[in-house]
GUKESE-247192 format. One record per residue (C-alpha): chain; z, x, y; residue number from 1. Coordinates in Angstrom, 3 decimals. Each point is the difference from the previous one (the first is absolute). Layout:
! GUKESE-247192
A / Z / X / Y / NUM
...
This chain:
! GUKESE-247192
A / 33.980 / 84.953 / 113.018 / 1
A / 1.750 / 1.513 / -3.673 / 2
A / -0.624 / 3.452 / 1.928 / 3
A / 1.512 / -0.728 / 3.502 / 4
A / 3.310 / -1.688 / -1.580 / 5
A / 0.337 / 3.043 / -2.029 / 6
A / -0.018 / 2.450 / 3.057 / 7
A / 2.272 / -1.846 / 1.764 / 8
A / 2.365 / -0.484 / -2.913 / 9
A / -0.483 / 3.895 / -0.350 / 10
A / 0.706 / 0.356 / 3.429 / 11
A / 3.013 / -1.593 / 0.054 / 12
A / 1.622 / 1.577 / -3.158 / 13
A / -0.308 / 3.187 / 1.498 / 14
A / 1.621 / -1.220 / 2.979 / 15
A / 2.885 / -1.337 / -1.666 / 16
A / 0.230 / 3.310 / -1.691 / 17
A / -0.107 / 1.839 / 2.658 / 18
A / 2.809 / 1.667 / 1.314 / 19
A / 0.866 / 1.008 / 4.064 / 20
A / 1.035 / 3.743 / -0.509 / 21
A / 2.043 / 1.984 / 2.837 / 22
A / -0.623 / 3.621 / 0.385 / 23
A / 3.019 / 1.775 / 1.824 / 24
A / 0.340 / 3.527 / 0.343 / 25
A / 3.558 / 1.419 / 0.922 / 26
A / 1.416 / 3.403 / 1.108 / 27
A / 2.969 / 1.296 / -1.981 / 28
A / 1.968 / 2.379 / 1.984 / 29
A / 2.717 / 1.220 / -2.295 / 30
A / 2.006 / 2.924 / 0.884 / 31
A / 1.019 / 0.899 / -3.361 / 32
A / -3.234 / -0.139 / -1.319 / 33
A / -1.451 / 3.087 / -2.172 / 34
A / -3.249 / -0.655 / 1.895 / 35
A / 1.141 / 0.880 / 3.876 / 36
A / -2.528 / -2.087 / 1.290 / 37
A / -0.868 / -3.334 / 0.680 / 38
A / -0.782 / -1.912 / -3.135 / 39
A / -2.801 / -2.434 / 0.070 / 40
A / 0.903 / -3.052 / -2.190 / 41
A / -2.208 / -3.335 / -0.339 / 42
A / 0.832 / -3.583 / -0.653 / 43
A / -2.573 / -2.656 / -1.870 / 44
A / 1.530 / -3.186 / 0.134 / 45
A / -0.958 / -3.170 / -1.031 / 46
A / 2.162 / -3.678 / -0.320 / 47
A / 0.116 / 0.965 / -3.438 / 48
A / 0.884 / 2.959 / -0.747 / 49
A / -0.313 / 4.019 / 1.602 / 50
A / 0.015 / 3.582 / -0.487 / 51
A / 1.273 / 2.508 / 2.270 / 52
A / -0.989 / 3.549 / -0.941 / 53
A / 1.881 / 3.400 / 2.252 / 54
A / -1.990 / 3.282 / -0.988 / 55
A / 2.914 / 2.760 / -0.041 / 56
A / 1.576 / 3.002 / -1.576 / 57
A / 2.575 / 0.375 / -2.536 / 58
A / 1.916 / 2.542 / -2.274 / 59
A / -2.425 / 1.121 / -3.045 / 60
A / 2.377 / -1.577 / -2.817 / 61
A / -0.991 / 2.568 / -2.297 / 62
A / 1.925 / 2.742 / 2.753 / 63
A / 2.398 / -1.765 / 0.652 / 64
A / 3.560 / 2.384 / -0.106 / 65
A / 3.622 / -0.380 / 1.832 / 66
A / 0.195 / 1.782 / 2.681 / 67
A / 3.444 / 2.478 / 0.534 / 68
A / 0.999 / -2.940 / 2.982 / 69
A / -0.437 / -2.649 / -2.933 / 70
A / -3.230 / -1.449 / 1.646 / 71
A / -3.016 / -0.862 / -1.787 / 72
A / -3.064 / 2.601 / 0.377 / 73
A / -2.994 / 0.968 / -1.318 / 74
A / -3.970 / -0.281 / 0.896 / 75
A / -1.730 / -2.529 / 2.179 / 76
A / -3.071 / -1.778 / -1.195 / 77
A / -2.046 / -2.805 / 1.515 / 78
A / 0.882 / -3.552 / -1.057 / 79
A / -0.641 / -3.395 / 0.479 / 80
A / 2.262 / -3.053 / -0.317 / 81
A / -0.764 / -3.305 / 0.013 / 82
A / 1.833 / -3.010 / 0.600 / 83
A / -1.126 / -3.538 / -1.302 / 84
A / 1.278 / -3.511 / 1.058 / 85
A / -0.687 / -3.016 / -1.859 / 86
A / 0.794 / -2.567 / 1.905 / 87
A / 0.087 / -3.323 / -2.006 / 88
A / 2.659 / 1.854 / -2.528 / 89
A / 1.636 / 1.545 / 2.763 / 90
A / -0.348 / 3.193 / -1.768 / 91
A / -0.459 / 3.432 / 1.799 / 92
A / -1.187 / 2.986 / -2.379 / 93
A / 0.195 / 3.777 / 0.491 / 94
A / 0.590 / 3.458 / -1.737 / 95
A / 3.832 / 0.312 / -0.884 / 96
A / 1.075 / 2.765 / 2.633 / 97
A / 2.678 / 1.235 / -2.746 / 98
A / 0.240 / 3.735 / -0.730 / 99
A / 1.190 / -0.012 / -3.277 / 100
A / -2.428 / -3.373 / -0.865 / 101
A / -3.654 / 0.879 / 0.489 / 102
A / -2.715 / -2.208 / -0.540 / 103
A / 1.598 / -2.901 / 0.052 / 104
A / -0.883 / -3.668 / 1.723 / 105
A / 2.329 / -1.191 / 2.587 / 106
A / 0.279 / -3.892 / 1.181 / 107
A / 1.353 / -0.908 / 2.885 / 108
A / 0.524 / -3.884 / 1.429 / 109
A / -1.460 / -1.000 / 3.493 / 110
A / 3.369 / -1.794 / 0.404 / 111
A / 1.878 / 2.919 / -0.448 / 112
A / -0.542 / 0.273 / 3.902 / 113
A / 2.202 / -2.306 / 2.378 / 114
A / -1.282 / 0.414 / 3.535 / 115
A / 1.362 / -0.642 / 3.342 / 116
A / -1.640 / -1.056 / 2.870 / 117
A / 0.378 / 1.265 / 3.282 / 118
A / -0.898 / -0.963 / 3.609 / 119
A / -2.077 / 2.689 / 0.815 / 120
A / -3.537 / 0.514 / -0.116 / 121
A / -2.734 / 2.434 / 0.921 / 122
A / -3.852 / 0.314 / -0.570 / 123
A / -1.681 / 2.323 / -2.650 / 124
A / -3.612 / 0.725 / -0.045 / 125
A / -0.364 / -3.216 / 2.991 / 126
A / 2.310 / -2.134 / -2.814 / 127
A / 2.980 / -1.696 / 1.437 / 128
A / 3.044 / 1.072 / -2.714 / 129
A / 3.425 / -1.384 / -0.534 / 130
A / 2.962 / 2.279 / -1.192 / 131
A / 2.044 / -0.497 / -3.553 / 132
A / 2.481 / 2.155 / -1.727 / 133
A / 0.709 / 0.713 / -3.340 / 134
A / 2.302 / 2.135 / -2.132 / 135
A / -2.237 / 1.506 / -3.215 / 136
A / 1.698 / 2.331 / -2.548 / 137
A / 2.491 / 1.702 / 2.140 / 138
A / -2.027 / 0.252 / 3.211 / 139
A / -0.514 / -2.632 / 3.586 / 140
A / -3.697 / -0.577 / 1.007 / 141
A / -1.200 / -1.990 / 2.542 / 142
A / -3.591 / -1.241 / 0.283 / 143
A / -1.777 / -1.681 / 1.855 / 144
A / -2.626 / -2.534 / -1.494 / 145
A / -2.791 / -2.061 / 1.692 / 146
A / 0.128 / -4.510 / -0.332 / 147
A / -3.668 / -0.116 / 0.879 / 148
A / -0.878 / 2.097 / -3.339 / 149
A / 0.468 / -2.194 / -3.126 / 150
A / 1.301 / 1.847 / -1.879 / 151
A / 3.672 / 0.941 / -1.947 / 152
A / -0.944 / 3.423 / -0.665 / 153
A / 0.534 / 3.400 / 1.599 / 154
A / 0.195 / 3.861 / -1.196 / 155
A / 1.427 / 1.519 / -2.953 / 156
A / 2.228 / -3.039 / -1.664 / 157
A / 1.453 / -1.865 / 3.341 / 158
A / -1.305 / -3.570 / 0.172 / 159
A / 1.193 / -2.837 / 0.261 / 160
A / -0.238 / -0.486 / 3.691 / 161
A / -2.044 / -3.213 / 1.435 / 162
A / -3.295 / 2.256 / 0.967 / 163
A / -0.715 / 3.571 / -0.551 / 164
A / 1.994 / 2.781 / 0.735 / 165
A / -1.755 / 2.969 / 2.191 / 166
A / 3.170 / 2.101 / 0.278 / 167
A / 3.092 / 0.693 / -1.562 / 168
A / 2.836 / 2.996 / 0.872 / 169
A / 2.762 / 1.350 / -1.546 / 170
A / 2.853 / -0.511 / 2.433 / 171
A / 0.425 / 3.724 / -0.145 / 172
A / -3.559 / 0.847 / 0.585 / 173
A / -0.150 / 1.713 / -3.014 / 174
A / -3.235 / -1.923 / -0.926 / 175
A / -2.529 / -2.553 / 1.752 / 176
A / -2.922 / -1.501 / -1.249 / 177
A / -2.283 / -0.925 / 3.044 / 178
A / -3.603 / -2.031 / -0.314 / 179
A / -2.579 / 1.785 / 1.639 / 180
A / -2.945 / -2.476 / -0.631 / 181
A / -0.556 / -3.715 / -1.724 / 182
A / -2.936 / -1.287 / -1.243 / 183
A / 0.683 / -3.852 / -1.009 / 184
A / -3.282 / -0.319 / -1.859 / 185
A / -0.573 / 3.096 / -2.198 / 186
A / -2.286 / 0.013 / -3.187 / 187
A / 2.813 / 1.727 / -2.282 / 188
A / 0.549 / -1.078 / -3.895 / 189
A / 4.036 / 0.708 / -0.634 / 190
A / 0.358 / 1.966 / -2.953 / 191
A / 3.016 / 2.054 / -1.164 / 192
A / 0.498 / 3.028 / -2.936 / 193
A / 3.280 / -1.200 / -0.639 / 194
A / 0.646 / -1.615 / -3.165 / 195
A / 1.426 / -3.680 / 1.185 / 196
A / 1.005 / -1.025 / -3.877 / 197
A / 2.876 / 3.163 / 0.001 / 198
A / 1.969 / -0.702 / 3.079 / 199
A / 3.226 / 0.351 / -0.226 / 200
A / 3.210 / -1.524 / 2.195 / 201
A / 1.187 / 2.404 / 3.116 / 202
A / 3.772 / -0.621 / -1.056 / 203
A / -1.192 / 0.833 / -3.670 / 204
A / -1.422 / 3.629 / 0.828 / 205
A / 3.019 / 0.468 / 2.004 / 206
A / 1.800 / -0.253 / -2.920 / 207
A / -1.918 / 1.908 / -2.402 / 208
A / -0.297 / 2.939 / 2.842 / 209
A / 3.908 / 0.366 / 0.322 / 210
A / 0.311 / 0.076 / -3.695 / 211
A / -2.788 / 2.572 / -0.117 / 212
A / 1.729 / 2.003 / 2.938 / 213
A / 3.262 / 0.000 / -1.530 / 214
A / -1.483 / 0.585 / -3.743 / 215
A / -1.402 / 3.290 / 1.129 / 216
A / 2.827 / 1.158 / 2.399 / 217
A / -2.548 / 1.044 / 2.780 / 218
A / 1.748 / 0.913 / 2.731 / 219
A / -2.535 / -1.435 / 2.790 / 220
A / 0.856 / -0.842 / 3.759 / 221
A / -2.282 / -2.980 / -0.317 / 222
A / -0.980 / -0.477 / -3.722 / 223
A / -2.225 / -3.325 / 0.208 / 224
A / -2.628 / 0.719 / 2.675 / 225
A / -3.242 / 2.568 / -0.015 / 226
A / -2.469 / -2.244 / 2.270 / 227
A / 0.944 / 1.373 / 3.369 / 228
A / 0.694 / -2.855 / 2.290 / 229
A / 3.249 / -0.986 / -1.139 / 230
A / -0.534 / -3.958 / 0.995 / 231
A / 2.451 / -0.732 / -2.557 / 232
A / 3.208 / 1.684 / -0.682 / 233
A / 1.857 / -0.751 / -3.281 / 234
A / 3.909 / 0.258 / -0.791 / 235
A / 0.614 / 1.902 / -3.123 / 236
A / 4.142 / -0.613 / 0.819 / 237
A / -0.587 / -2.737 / -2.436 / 238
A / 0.309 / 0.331 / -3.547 / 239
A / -2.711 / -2.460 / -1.548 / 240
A / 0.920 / -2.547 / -2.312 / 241
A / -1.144 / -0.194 / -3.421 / 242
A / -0.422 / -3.712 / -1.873 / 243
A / -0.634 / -0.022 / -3.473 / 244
A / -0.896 / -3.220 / -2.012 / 245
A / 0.533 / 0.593 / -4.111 / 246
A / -1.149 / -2.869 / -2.585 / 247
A / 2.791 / 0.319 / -2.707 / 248
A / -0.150 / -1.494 / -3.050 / 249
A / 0.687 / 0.478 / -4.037 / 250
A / -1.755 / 0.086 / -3.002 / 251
A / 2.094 / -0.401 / -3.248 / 252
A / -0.578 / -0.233 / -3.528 / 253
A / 1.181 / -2.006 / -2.807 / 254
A / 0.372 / -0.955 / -3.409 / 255
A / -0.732 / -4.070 / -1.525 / 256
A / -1.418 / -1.204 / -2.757 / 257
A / -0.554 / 3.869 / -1.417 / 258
A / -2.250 / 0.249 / 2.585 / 259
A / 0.318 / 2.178 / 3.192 / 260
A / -0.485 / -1.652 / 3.576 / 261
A / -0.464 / 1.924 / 3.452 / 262
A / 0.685 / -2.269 / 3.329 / 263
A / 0.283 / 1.033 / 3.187 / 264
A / 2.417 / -1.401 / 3.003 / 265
A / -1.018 / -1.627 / 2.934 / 266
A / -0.566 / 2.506 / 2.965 / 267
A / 2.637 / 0.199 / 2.619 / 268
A / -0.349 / 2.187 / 3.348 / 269
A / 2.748 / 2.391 / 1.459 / 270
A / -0.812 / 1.737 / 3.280 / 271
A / 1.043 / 3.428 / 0.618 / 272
A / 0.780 / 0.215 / 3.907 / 273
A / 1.010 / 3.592 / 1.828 / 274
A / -0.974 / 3.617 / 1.086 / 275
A / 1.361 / 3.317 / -0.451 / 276
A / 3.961 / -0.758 / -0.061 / 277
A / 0.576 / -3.651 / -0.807 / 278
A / -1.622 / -2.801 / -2.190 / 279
A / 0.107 / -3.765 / -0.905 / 280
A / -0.918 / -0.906 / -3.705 / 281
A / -0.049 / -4.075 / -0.066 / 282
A / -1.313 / -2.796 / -1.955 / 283
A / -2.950 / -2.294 / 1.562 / 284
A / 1.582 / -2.860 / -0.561 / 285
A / -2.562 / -2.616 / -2.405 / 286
A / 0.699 / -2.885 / -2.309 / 287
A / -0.317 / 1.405 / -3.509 / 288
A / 0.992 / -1.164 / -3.478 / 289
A / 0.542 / 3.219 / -1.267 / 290
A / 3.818 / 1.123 / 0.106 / 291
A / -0.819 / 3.536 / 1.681 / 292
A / 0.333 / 3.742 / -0.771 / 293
A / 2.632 / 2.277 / -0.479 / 294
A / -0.298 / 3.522 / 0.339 / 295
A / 2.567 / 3.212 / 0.718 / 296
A / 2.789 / -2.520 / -0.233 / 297
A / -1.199 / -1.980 / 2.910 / 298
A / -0.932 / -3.640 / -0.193 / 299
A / -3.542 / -0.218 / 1.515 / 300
A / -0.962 / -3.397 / 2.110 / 301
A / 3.223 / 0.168 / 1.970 / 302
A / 1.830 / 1.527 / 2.725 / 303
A / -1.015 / 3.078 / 1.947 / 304
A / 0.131 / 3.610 / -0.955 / 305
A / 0.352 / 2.775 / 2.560 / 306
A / -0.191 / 3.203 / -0.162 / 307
A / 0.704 / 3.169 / 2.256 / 308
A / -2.321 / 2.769 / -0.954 / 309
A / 2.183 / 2.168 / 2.350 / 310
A / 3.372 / -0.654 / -1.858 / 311
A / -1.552 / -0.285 / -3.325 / 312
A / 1.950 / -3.339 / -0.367 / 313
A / -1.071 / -3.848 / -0.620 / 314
A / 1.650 / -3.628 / 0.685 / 315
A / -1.140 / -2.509 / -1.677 / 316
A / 0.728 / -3.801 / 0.169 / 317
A / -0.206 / -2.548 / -2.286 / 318
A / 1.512 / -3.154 / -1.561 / 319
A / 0.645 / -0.191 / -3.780 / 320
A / 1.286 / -3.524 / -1.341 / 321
A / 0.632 / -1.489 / 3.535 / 322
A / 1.976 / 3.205 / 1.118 / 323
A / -1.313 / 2.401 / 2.540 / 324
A / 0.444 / 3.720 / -0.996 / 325
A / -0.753 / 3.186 / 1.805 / 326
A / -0.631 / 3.334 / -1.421 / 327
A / 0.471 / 2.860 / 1.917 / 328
A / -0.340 / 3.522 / -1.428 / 329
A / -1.807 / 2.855 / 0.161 / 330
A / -3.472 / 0.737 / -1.330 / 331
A / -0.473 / 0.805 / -3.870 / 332
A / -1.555 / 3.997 / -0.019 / 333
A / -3.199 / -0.860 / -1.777 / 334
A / -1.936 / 3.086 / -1.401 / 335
A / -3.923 / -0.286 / -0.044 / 336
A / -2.642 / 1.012 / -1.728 / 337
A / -3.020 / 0.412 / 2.167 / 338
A / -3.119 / -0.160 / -2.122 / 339
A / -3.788 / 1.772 / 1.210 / 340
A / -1.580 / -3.613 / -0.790 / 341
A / -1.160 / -1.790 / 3.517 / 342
A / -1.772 / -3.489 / 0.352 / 343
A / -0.665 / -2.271 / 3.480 / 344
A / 1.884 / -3.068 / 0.984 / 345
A / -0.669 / -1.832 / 2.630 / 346
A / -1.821 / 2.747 / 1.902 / 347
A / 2.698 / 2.313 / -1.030 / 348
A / -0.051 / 3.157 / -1.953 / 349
A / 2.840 / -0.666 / -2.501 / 350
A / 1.533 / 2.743 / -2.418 / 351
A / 2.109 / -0.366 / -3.304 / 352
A / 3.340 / 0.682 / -0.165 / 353
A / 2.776 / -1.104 / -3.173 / 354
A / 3.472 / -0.811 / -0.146 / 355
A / 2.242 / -0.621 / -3.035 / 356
A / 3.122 / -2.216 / 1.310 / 357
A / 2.690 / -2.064 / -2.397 / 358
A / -2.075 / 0.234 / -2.759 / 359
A / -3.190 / -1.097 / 2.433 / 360
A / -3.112 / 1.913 / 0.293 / 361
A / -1.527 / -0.579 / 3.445 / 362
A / -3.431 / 0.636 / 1.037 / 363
A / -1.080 / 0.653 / 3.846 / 364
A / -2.823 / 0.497 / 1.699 / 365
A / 1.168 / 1.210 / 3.883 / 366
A / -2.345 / 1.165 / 2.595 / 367
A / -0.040 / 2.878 / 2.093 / 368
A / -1.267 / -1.669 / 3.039 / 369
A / 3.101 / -1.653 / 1.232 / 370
A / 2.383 / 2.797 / -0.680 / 371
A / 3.164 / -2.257 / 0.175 / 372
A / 2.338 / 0.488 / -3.143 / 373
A / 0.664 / -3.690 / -1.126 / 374
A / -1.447 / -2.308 / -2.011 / 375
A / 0.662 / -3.999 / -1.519 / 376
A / 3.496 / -0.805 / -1.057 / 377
A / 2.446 / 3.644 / -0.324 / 378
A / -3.281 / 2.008 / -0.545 / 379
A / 0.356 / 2.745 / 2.046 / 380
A / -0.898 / 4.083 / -0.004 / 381
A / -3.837 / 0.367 / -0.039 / 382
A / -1.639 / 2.157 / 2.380 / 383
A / -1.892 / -3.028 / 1.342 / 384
A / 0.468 / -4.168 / -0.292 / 385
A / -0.040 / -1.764 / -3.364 / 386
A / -2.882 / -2.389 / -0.005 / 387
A / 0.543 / -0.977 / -3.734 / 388
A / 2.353 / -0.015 / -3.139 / 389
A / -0.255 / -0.719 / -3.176 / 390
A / 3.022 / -0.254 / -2.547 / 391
A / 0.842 / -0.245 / -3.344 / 392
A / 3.233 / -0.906 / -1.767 / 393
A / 0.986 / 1.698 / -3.036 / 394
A / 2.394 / -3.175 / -0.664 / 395
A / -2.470 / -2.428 / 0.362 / 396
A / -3.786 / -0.874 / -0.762 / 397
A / -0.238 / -0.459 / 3.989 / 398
A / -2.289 / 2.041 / 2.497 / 399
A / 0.618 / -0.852 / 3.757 / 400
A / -2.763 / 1.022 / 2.688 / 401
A / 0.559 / 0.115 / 3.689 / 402
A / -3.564 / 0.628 / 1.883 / 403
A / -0.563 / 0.440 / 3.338 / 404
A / -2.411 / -2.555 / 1.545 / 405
A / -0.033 / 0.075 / 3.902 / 406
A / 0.942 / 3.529 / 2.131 / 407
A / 0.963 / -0.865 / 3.708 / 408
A / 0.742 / 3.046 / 2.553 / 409
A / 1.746 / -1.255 / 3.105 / 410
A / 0.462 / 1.189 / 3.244 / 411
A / 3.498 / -1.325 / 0.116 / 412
A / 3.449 / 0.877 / 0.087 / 413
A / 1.737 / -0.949 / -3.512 / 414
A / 3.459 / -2.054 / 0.201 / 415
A / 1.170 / 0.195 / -3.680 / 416
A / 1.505 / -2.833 / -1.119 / 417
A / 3.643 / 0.723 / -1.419 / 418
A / 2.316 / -1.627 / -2.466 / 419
A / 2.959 / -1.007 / 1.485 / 420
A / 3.305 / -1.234 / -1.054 / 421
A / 0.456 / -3.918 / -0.137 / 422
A / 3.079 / -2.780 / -1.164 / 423
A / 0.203 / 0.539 / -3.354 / 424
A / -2.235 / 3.529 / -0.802 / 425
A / 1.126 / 2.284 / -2.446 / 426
A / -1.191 / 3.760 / 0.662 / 427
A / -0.661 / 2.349 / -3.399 / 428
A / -1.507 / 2.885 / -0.413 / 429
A / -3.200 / 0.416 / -3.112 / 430
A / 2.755 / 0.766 / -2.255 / 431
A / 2.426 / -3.165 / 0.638 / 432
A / -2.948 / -1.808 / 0.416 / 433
A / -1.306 / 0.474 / -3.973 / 434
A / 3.710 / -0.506 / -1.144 / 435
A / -0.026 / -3.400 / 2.310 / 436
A / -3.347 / -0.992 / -1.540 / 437
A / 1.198 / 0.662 / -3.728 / 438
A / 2.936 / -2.402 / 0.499 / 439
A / -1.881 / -2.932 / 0.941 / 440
A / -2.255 / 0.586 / -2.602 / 441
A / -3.228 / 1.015 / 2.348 / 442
């Protein structure tokens, strides 16, 4: 009796566990496709999550050169790309398709598509199909997908779609992905070779690509793309937008009861917002006891400070004693000293540069990465993006650190804030403002 309950109770955990997989095979006709013929591409699916694998030619990387019409060339080899869905997170993983950004993760979100139903339908291999369109990184696709088939899934990253998709078309015919058999019950575990714990957002790569593109000054017709079915098409029109969170805080020393004391300030946050011409340098606004920084004759923890890296000039804003002040002038030449000493922040290669300013020595580290010349507060000039500072007044027993903590690379267009006049603003420039400043007693 012990025996028979455990077979059954076997039986029906592997039951449970058991999962229905779909087997579809597809066609890919592309006509820009390094491999002129058809391309045989397979589908397993299950209500849980898939992979989608198209065995194809590319461009060797290690050949590739610019060709004198600005196109990318070079050798073809064979390779195979995978796509994998994971449905309960949404999540759709594949190889970055980035030129200048190899061997990275890509994710993707199942929601990214919004479908369209039609009233049209057809059959495909005997199933009766209903038409939707969609609009999917620059290109129109239609598709047609089957009720009767449970399932959300369909070829390469389209899903979303109440029962599987068997066919889907560019609207120019430039590519079509067409099933050519289904099995509903096939004996398949899903596996993938990509690496699921380094994805990495789609609008994020963007961003890092079109900094890479511009950093080297390639001149490429169509800089982002090797895999050679062009599904998606990406706008590099758009200068990406670069967020930068720094923790700022002080540590100061002092003298009592002939003993010497070191404290350190509460940490405040200023976000540096902007890309290659224009930035944003503002205070996160927190409740703190401390009484803030000051630094460069600016009054950290208020207003906004802009700055025009075109122009070379800055606009601040800020309110001293209940009046509302705005600086405008243009930037302070500040002559660095880059130092051979590197370290890592944040993922970043970061390099040492100096600066001695009003009796301040300043210590950056800047990284060559983002090649954008600006940095926290005035800081500007570095071959690459200050990611930290430290300084140290000769005046005063005070060190002040500002430390990158979070790096965000948008693909967005960035509308600088910028100090305007107001009732009752007086306008000085760095100058007027120190003279203001010493008669108030600040």
């Amino acid at each position: 009796m012990k025996y028979s309950f455990f077979i059954s109770f076997l039986f029906i955990i592997v039951k449970l566990n058991a999962q229905e997989v779909i087997h579809v095979k597809y066609d890919l006709k592309d006509s820009r496709s390094l491999n002129k013929n058809i391309i045989e591409t397979e589908l397993f699916s299950t209500s849980a999550e898939s992979i989608f694998i198209i065995n194809d030619k590319i461009l060797d990387k290690k050949t590739l050169k610019i060709s004198n019409s600005g196109h990318v060339v070079g050798d073809t080899i064979d390779y195979t790309f995978e796509v994998y869905k994971k449905f309960d997170k949404g999540e759709i993983f594949s190889e970055a398709q980035f030129i200048n950004l190899p061997n990275k993760i890509q994710v993707d979100r199942v929601d990214d598509f919004v479908w369209e139903k039609m009233n049209e339908s057809k059959y495909i291999l005997g199933y009766l199909c209903k038409k939707a369109i969609t609009q999917f990184r620059g290109r129109e696709y239609e598709v047609f997908y089957c009720p009767d088939i449970k399932s959300n899934d369909g070829p390469y990253k389209f899903s979303g779609l109440p029962g599987l998709i068997l066919s889907v078309k560019e609207k120019n015919e430039r590519l079509e992905f067409v099933a050519t058999s289904i099995d509903l019950n096939a004996q398949k575990a899903i596996t993938t070779q990509l690496d699921l714990t380094a994805g990495i957002p789609w609008k994020e790569l963007l961003g890092r690509s079109k900094l890479g593109f511009w950093n080297s000054q390639a001149d490429l017709a169509n800089p982002v793309r090797y895999y050679s079915d062009e599904i998606e098409i990406y706008d590099i029109n758009v200068d990406p937008l670069i967020e930068i969170v720094y923790e700022v805080y002080a540590e100061f020393t002092y003298k009592e009861n002939d003993r010497y004391h070191k404290e350190k300030t509460l940490e405040t946050e200023f976000v540096l917002s902007g890309d290659y011409t224009e930035s944003n340098y503002k205070y996160l606004e927190k409740i703190y006891n401390n009484q803030g920084l000051t630094e460069f004759g600016r009054i950290k923890g208020t207003g906004t400070l802009y700055k025009n890296l075109i122009d070379s000039v800055y606009i601040n804003e800020m309110e001293i004693q209940g009046k509302r002040l705005i600086i405008k002038d243009d930037f302070q030449k500040l002559n660095w000293e880059i130092h051979d000493r590197f370290d890592e922040l944040l993922g970043y290669k970061v390099q040492k540069a100096t600066l001695e300013l009003e009796d301040n020595f300043i210590e950056a580290w800047f990284t060559h990465s983002i090649k954008i010349g600006n940095g926290p507060d005035q800081l500007y000039g570095l071959p690459g993006i200050i990611l930290k500072t430290i300084t140290k007044y000769k005046k005063a027993d005070q060190i002040n650190y500002t430390i990158a903590k979070s790096i965000k690379i948008k693909n967005e267009r960035f509308e600088p804030e910028i100090p305007k006049m107001r009732n009752r603003t007086e306008v000085f420039n760095e100058n007027q403002l120190k003279e203001y400043l010493k008669s108030i007693g600040w």
